[in-house]
N, C-alpha and C positions, 0 to 999 in steps of 0.2 A: 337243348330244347328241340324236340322234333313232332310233326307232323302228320296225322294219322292223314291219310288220300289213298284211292282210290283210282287206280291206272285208267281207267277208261272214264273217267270225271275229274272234275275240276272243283270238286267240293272236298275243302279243308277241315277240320276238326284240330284246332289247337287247344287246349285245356289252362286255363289260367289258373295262378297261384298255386295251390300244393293237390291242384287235381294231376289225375291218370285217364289215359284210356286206355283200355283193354279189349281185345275179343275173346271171348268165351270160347273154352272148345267143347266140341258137338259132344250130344249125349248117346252115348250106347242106345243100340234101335233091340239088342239082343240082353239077356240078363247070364247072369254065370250057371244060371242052370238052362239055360235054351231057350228059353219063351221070346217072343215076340212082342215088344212093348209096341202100343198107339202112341200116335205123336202127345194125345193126352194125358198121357200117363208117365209120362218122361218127366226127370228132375232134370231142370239144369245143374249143368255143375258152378263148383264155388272155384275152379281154376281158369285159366287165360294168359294169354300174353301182352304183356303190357308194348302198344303201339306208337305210344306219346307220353313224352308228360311237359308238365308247366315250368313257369318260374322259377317255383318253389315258393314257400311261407313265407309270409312277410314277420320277421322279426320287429320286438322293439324298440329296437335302435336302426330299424330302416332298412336293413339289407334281407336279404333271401338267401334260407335256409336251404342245404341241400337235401336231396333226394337220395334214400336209400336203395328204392328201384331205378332201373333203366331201363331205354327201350331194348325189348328183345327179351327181358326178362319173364320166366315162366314163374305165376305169380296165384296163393291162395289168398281167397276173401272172403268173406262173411256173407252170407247167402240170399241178404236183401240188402248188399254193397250196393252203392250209385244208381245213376239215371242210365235206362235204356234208350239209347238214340240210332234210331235206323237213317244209313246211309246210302243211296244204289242199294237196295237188298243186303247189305251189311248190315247187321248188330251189334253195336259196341255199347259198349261201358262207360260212362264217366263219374271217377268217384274219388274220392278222396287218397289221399293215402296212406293214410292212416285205417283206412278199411283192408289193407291187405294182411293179413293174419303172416302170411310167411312165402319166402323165395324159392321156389323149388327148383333143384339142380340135378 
């Protein structure tokens, strides 16, 4: 279990049960043919790195399920995956994990 923070704060972000967090990485400001996107005009992307995760799922016989991701893992999701929670100017992610489509290495 580990702990998404913020060096220069004191505010923790743990994720309970079979959540994640993630940060998103940044969207191209340039397209492959050279233009110049506005920040409006930018898609996020559906990739990140996973910063934390929880428990794990609560089984029916009581114990917790493990995790196929980990922290540190470079990770796809689904494009309206979890909750946006800003942190200090951080953007992160909390979502399930079952929202990650696949581990990219």
């Amino acid at each position: 279990m580990a702990t998404a923070t913020k060096s220069k704060s004191k505010t923790k972000l743990q994720p309970l049960g079979d959540r994640i967090v993630v940060i998103r990485d940044e969207s191209s400001d340039i397209t492959a043919g050279g233009i110049v996107l506005p920040e409006s005009a930018k898609d996020k992307p559906a990739r990140g790195k996973v910063v934390s995760v929880g428990d794990g799922k609560l089984l029916s016989d009581g114990s917790r399920g493990s995790f196929q991701v980990k922290k540190g893992d470079r990770v796809l999701f689904s494009s309206y995956a979890g909750e946006t929670i800003e942190i200090d100017d951080t953007e992160y992610l909390l979502m399930r994990e079952d929202d990650v489509l696949a581990v990219l290495e």
